[in-house]
TORKOL-4160 file (C-alpha; in steps of 0.2 Angstrom, whole numbers, padded with zeros to 4 digits, m for minus):
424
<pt num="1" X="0000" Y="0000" Z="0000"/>
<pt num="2" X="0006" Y="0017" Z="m0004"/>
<pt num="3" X="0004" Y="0032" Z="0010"/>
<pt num="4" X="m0011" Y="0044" Z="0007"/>
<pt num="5" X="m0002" Y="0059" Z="0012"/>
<pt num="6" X="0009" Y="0063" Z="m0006"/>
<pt num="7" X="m0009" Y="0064" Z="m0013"/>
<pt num="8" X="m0015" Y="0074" Z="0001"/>
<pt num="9" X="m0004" Y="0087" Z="0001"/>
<pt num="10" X="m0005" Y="0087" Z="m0021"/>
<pt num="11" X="m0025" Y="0091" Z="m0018"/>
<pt num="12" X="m0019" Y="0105" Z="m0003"/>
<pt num="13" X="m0010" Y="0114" Z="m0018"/>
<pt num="14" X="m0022" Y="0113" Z="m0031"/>
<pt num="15" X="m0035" Y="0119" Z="m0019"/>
<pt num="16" X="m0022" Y="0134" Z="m0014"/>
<pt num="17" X="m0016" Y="0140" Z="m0031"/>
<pt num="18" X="m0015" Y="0159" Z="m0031"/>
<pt num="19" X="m0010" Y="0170" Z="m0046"/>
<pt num="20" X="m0012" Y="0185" Z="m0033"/>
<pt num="21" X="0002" Y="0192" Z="m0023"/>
<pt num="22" X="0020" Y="0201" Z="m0032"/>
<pt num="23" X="0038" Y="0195" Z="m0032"/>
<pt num="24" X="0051" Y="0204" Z="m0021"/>
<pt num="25" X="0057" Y="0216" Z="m0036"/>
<pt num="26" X="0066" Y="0227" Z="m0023"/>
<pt num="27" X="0080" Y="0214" Z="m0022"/>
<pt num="28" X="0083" Y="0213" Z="m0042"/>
<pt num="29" X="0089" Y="0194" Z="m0041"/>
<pt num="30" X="0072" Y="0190" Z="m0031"/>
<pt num="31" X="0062" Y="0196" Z="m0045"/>
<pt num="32" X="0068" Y="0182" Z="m0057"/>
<pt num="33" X="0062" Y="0171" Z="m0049"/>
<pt num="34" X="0045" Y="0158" Z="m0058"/>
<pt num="35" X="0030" Y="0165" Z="m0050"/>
<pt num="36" X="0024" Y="0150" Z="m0054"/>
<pt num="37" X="0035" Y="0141" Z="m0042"/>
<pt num="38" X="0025" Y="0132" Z="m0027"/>
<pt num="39" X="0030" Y="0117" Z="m0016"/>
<pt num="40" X="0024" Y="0110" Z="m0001"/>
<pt num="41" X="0033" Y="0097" Z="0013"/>
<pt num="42" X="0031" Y="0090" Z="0028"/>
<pt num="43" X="0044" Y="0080" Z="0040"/>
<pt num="44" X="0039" Y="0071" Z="0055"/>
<pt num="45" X="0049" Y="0074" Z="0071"/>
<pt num="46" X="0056" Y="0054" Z="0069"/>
<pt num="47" X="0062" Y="0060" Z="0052"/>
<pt num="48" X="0047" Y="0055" Z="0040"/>
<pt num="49" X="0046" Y="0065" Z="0022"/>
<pt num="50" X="0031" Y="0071" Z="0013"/>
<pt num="51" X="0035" Y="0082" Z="0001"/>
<pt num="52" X="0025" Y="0087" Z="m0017"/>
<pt num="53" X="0027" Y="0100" Z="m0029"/>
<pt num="54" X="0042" Y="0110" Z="m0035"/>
<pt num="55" X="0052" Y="0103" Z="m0021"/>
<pt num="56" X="0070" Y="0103" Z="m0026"/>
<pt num="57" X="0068" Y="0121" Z="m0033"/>
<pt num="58" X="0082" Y="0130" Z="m0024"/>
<pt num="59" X="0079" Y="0147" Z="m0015"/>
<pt num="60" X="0086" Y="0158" Z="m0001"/>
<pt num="61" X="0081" Y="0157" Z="0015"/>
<pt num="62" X="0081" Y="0177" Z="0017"/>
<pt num="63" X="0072" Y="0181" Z="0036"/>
<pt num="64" X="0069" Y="0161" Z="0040"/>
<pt num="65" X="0087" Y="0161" Z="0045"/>
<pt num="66" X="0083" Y="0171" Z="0058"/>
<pt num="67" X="0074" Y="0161" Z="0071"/>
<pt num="68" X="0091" Y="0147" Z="0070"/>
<pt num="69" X="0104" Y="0161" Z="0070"/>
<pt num="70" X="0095" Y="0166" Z="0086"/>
<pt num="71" X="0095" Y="0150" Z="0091"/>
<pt num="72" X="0115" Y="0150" Z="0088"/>
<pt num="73" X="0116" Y="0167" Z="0098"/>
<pt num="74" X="0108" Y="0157" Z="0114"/>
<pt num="75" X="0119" Y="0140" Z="0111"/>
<pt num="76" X="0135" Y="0150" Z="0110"/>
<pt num="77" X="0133" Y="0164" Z="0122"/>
<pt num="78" X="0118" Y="0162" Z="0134"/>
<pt num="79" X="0102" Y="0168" Z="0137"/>
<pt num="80" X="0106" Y="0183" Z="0150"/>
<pt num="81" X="0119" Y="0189" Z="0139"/>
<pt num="82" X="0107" Y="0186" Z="0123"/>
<pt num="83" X="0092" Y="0194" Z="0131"/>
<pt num="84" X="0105" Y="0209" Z="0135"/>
<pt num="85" X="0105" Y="0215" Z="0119"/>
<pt num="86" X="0089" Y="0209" Z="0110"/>
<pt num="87" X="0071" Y="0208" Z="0117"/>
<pt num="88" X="0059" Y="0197" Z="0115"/>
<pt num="89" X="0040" Y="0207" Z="0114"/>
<pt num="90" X="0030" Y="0209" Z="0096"/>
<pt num="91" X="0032" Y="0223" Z="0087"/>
<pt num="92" X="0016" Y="0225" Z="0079"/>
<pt num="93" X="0027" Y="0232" Z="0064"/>
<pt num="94" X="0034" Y="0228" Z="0044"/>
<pt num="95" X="0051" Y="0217" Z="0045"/>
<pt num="96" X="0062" Y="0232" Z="0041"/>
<pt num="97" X="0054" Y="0246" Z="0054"/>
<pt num="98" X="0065" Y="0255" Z="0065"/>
<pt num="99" X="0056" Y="0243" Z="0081"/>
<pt num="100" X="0070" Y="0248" Z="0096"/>
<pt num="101" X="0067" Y="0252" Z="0113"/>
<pt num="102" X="0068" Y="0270" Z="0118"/>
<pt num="103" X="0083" Y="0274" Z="0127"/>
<pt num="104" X="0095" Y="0260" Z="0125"/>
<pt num="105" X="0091" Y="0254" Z="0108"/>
<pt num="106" X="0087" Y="0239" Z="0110"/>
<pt num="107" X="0080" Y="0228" Z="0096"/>
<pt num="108" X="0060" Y="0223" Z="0103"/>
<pt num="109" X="0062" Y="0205" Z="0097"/>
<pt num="110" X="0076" Y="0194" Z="0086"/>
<pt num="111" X="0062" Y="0192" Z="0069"/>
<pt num="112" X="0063" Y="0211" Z="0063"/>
<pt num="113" X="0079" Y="0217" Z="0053"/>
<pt num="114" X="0085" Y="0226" Z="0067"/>
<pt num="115" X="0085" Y="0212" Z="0080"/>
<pt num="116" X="0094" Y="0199" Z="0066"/>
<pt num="117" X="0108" Y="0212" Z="0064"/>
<pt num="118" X="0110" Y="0211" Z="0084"/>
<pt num="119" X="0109" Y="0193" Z="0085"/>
<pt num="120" X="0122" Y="0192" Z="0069"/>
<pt num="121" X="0134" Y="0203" Z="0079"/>
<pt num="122" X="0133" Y="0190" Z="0092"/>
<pt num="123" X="0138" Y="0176" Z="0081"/>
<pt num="124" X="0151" Y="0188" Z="0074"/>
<pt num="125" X="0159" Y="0192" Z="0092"/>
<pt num="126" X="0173" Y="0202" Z="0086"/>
<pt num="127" X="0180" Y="0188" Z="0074"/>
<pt num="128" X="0181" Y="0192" Z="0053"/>
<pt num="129" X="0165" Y="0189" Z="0046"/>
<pt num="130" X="0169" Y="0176" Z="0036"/>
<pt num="131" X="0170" Y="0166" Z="0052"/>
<pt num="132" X="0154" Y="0171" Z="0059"/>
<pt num="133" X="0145" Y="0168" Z="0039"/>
<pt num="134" X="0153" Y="0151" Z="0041"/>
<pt num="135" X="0145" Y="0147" Z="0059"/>
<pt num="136" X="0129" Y="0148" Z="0051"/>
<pt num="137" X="0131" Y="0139" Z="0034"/>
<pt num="138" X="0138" Y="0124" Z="0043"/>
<pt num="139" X="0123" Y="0126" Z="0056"/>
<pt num="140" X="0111" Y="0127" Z="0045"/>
<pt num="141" X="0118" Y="0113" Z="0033"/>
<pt num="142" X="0118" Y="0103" Z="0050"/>
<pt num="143" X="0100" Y="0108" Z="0052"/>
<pt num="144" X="0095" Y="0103" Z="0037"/>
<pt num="145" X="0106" Y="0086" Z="0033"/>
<pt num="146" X="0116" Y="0091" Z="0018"/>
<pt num="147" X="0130" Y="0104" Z="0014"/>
<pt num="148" X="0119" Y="0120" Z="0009"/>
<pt num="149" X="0129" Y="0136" Z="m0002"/>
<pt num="150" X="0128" Y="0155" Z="m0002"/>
<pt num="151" X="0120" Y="0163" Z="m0018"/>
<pt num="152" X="0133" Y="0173" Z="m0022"/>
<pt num="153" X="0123" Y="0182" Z="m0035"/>
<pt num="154" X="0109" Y="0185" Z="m0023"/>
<pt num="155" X="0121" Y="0192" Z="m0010"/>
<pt num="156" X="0128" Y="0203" Z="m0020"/>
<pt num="157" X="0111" Y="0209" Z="m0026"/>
<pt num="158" X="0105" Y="0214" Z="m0010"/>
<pt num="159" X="0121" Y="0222" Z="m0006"/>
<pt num="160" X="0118" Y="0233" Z="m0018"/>
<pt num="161" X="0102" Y="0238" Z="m0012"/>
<pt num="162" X="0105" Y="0239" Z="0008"/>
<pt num="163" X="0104" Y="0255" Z="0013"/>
<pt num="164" X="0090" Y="0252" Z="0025"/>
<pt num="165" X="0098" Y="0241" Z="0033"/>
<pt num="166" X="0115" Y="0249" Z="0035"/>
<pt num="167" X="0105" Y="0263" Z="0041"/>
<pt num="168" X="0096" Y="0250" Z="0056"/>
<pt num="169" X="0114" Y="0247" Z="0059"/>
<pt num="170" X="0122" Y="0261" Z="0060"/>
<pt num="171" X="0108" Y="0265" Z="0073"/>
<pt num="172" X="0110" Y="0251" Z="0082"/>
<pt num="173" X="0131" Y="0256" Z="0084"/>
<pt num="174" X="0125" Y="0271" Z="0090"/>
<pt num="175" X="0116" Y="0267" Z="0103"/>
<pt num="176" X="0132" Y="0252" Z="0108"/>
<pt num="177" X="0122" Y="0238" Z="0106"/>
<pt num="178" X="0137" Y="0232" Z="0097"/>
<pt num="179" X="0154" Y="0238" Z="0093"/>
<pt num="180" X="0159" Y="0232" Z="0076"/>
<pt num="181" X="0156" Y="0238" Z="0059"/>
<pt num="182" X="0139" Y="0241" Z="0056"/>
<pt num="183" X="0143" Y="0237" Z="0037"/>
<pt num="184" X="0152" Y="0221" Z="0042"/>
<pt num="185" X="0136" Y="0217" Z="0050"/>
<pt num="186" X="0125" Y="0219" Z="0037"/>
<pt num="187" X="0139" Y="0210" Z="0024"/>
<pt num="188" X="0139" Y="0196" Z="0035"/>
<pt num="189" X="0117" Y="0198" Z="0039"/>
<pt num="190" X="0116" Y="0198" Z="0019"/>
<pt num="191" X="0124" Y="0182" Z="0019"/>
<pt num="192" X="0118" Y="0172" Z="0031"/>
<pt num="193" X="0102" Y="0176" Z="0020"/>
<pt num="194" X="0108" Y="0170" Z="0003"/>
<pt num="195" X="0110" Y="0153" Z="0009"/>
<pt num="196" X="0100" Y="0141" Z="m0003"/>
<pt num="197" X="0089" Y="0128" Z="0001"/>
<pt num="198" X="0072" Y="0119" Z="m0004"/>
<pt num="199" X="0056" Y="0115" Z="0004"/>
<pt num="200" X="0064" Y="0098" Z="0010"/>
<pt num="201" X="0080" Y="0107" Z="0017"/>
<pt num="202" X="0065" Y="0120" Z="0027"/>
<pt num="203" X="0054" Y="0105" Z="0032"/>
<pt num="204" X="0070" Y="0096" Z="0040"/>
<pt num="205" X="0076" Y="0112" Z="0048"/>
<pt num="206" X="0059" Y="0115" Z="0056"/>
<pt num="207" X="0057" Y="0097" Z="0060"/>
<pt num="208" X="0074" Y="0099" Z="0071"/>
<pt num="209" X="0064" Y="0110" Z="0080"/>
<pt num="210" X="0051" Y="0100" Z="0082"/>
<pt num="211" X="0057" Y="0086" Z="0089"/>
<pt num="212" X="0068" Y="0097" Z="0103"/>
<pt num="213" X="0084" Y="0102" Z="0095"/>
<pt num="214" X="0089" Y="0085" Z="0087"/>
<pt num="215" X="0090" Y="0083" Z="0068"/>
<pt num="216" X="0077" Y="0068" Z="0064"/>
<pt num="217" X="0088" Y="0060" Z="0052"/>
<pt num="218" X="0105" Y="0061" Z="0057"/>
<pt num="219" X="0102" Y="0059" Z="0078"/>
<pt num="220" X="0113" Y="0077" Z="0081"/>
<pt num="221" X="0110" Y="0089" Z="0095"/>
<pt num="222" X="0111" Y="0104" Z="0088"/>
<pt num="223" X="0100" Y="0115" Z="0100"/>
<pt num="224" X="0097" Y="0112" Z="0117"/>
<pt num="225" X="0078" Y="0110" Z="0120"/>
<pt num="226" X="0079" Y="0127" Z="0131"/>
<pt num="227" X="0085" Y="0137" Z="0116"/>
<pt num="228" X="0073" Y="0128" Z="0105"/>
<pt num="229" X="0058" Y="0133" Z="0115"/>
<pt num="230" X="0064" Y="0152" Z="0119"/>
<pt num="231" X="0065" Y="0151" Z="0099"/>
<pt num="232" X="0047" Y="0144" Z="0097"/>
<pt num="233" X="0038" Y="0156" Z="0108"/>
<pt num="234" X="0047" Y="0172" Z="0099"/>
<pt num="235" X="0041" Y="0164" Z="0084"/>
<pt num="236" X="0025" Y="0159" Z="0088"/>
<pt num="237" X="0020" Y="0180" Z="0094"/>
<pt num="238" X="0034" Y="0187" Z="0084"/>
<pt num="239" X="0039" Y="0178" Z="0069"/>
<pt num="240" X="0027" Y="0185" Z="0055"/>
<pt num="241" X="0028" Y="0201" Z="0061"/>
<pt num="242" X="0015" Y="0214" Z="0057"/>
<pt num="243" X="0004" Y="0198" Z="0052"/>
<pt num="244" X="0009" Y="0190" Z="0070"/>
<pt num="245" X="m0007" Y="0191" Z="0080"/>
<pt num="246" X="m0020" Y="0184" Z="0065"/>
<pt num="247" X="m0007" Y="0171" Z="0061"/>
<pt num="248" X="m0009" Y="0164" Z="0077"/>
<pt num="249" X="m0027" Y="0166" Z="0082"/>
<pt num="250" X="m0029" Y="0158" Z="0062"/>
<pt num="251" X="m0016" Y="0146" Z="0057"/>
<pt num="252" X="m0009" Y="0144" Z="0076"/>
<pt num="253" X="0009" Y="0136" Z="0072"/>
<pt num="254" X="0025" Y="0146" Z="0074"/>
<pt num="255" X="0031" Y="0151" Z="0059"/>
<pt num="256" X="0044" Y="0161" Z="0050"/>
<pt num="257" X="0043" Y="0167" Z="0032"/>
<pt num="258" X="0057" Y="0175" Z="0019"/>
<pt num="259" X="0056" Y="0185" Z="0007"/>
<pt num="260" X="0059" Y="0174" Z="m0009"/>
<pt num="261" X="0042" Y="0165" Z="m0003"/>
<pt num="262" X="0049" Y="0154" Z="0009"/>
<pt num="263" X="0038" Y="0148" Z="0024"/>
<pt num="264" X="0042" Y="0136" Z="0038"/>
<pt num="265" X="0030" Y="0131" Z="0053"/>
<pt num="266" X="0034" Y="0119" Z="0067"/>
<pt num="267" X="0021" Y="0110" Z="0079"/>
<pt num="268" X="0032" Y="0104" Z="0094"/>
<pt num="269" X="0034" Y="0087" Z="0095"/>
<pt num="270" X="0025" Y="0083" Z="0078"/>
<pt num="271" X="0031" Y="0089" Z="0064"/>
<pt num="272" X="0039" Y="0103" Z="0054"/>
<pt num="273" X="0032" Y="0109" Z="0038"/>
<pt num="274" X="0038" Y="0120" Z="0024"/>
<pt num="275" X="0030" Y="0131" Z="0010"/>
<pt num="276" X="0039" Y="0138" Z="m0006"/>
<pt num="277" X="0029" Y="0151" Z="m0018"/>
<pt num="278" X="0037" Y="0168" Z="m0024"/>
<pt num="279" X="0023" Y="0178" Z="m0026"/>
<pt num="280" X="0022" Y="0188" Z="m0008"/>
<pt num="281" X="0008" Y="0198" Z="0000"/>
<pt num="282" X="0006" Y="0215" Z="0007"/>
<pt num="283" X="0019" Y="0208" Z="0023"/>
<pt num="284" X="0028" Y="0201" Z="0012"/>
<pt num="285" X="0021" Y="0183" Z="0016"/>
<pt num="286" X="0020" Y="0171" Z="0003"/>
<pt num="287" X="0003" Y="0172" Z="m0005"/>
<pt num="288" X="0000" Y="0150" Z="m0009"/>
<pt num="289" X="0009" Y="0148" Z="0007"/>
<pt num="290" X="0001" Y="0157" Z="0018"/>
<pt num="291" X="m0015" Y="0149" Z="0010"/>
<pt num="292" X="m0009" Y="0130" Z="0011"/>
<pt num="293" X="m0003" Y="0133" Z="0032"/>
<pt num="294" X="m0021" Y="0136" Z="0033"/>
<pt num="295" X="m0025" Y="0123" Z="0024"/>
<pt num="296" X="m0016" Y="0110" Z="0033"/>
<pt num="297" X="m0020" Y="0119" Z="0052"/>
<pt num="298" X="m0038" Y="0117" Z="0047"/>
<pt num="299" X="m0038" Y="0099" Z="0039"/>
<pt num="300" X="m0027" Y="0091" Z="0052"/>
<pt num="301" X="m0030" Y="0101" Z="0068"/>
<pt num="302" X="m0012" Y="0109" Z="0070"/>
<pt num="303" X="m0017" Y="0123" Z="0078"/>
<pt num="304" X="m0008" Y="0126" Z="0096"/>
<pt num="305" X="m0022" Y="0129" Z="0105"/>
<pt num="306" X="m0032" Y="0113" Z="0096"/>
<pt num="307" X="m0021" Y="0099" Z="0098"/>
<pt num="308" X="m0017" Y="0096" Z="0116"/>
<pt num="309" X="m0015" Y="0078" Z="0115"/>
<pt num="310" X="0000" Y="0069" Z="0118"/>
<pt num="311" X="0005" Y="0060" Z="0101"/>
<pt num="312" X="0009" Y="0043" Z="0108"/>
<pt num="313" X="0010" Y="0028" Z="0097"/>
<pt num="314" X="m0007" Y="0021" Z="0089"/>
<pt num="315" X="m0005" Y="0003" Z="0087"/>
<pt num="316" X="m0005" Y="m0007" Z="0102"/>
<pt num="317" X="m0003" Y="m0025" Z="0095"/>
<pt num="318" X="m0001" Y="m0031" Z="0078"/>
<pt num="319" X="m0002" Y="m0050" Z="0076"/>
<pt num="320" X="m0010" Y="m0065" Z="0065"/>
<pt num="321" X="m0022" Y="m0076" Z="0072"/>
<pt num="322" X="m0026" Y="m0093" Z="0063"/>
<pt num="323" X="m0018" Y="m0102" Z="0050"/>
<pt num="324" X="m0018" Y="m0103" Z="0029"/>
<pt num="325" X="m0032" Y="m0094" Z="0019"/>
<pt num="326" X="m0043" Y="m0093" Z="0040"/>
<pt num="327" X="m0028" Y="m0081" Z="0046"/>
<pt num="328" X="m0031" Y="m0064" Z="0047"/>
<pt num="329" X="m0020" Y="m0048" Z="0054"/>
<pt num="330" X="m0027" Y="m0037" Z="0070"/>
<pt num="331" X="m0020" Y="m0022" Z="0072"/>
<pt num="332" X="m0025" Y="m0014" Z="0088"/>
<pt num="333" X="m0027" Y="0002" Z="0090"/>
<pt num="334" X="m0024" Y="0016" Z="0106"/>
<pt num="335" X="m0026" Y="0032" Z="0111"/>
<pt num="336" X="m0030" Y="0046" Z="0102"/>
<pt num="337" X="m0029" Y="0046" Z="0084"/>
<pt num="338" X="m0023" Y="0062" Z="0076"/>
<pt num="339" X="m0011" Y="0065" Z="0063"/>
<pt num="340" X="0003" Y="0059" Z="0069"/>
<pt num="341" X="m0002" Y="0045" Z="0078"/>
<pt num="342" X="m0010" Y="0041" Z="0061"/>
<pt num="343" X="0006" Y="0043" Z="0050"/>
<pt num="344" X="0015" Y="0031" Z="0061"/>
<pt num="345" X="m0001" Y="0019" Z="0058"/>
<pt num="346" X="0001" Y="0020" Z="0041"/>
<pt num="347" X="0022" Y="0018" Z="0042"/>
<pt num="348" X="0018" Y="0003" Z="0049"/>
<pt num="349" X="0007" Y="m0004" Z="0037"/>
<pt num="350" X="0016" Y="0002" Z="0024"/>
<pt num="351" X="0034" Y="m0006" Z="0030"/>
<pt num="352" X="0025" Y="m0021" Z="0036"/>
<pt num="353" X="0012" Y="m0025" Z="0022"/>
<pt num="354" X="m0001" Y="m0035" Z="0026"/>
<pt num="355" X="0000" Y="m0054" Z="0020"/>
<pt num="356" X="m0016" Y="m0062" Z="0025"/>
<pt num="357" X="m0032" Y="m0058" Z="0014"/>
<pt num="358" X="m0043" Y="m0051" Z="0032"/>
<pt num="359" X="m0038" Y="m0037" Z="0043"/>
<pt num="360" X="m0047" Y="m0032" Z="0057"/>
<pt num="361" X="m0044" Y="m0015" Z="0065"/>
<pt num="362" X="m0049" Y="m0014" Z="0082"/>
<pt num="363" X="m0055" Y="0003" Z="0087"/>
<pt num="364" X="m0058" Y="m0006" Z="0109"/>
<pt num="365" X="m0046" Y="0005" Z="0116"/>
<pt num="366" X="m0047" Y="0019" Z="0105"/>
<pt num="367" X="m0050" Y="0038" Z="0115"/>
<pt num="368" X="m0052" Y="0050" Z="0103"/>
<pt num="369" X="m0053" Y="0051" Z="0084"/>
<pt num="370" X="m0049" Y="0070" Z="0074"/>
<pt num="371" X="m0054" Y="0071" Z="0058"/>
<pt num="372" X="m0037" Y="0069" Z="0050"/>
<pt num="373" X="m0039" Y="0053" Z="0058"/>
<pt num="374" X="m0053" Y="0046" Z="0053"/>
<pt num="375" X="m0047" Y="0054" Z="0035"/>
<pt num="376" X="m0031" Y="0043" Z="0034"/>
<pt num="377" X="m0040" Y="0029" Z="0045"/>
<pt num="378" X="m0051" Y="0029" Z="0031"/>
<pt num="379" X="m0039" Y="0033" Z="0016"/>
<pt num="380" X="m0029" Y="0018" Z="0021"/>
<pt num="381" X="m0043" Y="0005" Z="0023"/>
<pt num="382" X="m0050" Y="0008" Z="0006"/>
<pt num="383" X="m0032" Y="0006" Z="m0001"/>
<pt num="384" X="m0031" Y="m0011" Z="0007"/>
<pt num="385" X="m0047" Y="m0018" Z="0001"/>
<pt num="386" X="m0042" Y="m0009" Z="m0016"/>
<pt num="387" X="m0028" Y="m0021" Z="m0016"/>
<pt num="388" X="m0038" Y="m0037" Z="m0012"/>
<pt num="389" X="m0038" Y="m0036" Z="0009"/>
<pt num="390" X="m0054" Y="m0040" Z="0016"/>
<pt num="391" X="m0055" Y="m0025" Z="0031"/>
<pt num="392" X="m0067" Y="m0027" Z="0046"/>
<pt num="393" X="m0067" Y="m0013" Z="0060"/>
<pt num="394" X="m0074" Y="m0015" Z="0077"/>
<pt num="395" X="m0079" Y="0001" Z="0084"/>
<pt num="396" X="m0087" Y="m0002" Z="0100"/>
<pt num="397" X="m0089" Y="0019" Z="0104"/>
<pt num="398" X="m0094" Y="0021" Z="0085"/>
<pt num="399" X="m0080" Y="0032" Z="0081"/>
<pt num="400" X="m0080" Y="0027" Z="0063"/>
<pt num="401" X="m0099" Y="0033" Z="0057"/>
<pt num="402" X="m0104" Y="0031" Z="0040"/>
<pt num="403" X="m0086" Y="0023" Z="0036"/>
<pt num="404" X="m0086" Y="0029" Z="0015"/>
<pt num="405" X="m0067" Y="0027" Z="0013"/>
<pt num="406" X="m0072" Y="0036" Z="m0004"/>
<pt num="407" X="m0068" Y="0019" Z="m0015"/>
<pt num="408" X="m0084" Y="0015" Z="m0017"/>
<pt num="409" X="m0083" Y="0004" Z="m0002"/>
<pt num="410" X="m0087" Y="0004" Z="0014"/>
<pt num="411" X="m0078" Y="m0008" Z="0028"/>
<pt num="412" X="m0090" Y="m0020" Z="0038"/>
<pt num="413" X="m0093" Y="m0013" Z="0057"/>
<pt num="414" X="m0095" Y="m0021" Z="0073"/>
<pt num="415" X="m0099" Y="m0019" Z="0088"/>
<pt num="416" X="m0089" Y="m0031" Z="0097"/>
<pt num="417" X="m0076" Y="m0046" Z="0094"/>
<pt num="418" X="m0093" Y="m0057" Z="0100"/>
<pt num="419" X="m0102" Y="m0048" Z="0085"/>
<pt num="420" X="m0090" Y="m0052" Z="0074"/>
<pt num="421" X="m0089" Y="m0070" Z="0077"/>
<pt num="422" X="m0108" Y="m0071" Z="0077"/>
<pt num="423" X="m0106" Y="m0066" Z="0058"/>
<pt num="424" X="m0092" Y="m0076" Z="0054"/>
């Protein structure tokens, strides 16, 4: 059986294409970009990939570098000395505002331009920019699992075009937030933000996050899990800046967008997700991507504030009981069945196919069922019988009503293992 998520997440971008929205044509390199360009991938905090679209379509990361560079600031210097020099309140304001605190100068949070020059002068700590560039290349490489390059073009590009941000700097030198060379800063700001990457590179970064600081594929600590939740709650209030407070209350993941159309979103202990399409809105959001978060937060109860429950393993038991064409698989079922607890269901079934020709699903023990649950519940059981598996579900709290898997077939339902037998 094949996973029903690829197909999922095809429909989530059919449903969410957008010609709306204008590429970033203040950054000349940015605006040659394909409009048309729009990618969507998710990565399970164990390290499972979903990922459709233009997915290997290579970017920069522009502002998502921020919330991991921040992280980097914490990891190397601490968060007294961190919160010394950067503040952590929204701003309420565009990305590039002049958002400091009266009298000292303080940046109000580490998303807006201003805080990021602060948090890259941290990294920089008096060494040649070249070494604090290379910190964050090789830590987001490590973040994402590969060996990711600067786009020298795009660099170059917004060098050219900087002098709002050299200005933020020079402000901030004044006020001795740091002491080195506010065009050092920015050179070195500029490119930590031409580092390139793709959806699956973002959704790997974001699933690091997400499972507490260790990348899912390749076991590394890279953040302790007390930077990685000071970096989740600045994102959650502050990481889509004047957009912040609707994104929340709306989407209600912590996210962080760029300006080439980037978007990443984490849900703590889940998953990480990732967004690409250029074309960006009035916040300079992308327009599909902000559309297909709202998507996914509705359809699979991501929202914060929604999805209280633990994700604990689904299946209970899996075993095959009797002999020759009598035998039959039961997979028991646990808990509460949401979507991750679902996507480890379907791992298993997929890794382990089923070889008998019955399979019953036992819903006993079963707590709760979301309705991404009951979706992929559904999804898989009428790919099983679409590949010759008799399926039988017993349901004794009726979690399963009107079971249409949307093959044309719906699975028998039982009450009780007694009901079963009574039927044969």
């Amino acid at each position: 059986m094949r996973s029903p998520l690829p197909d999922y997440l095809t429909e989530v971008l059919r449903g969410c294409a957008d010609s709306s929205g204008t590429l970033a044509d203040y950054i000349p390199e940015l605006a040659r970009a394909d409009p048309d360009r729009f990618a969507l991938t998710l990565v399970t905090a164990e390290g499972a990939m979903y990922s459709v679209g233009d997915d290997d379509t290579e970017f920069t990361i522009q502002s998502i570098s921020k919330p991991f560079v921040y992280g980097l600031a914490l990891q190397q210097r601490g968060f007294d000395a961190v919160l010394d020099v950067i503040d952590v309140e929204p701003s309420g304001e565009a990305f590039n505002e002049v958002s400091l605190e009266r009298n000292t100068g303080r940046p109000l949070n580490p998303m807006i331009n201003a805080g990021a020059l602060a948090a890259h002068a941290l990294v920089l700590d008096d060494r040649p920019v070249e070494d604090s560039v290379e910190d964050i290349r090789s830590l987001l490489s490590s973040l994402a699992g590969r060996d990711l390059a600067i786009d020298e073009k795009v660099a170059a590009s917004e060098l050219e075009n900087s002098y709002r941000n050299v200005a933020i700097a020079n402000l901030l030198r004044g006020y001795e937030v740091f002491e080195d060379d506010p065009d050092e800063i920015v050179e070195g700001y500029i490119r930590q933000c031409s580092v390139t990457v793709t959806t699956k590179d973002l959704a790997m970064m974001a699933a690091t996050l997400a499972a507490g600081g260790v990348q899912p594929v390749t076991c590394a600590e890279i953040f302790s899990r007390d930077v990685v939740r000071q970096v989740l709650s600045v994102m959650a209030t502050c990481g889509m800046y004047d957009a912040a407070g609707d994104w929340l209350s709306t989407v209600g993941i912590p996210a962080k967008s760029g300006v080439s159309g980037g978007i990443i979103g984490i849900l703590p202990g889940q998953l990480g997700i990732a967004a690409y399409s250029p074309r960006l809105d009035e916040h300079g959001t992308s327009v599909q991507g902000v559309a297909a978060f709202g998507r996914l937060s509705r359809d699979m109860n991501l929202h914060l504030m929604d999805a209280p429950m633990v994700a604990h393993s689904v299946l209970r038991r899996r075993h095959v009981i009797g002999e020759g064409d009598e035998s039959l698989t039961l997979l028991e079922l646990q808990g509460d069945l949401q979507f991750t607890s679902a996507e480890g269901l379907v791992t298993a079934v997929v890794d382990g196919p089923v070889e008998t020709k019955r399979l019953v699903f036992d819903l006993s023990l079963v707590r709760t069922v979301l309705p991404v649950g009951r979706r992929m519940l559904l999804e898989m059981i009428g790919r099983l019988h679409r590949d010759g598996v008799e399926v039988v579900v017993i349901d004794p709290e009726g979690h399963l009503p009107d079971p249409d898997t949307g093959y044309g077939f719906r699975p028998q339902v039982h009450a009780s293992w007694e009901d079963l037998e009574a039927q044969g």
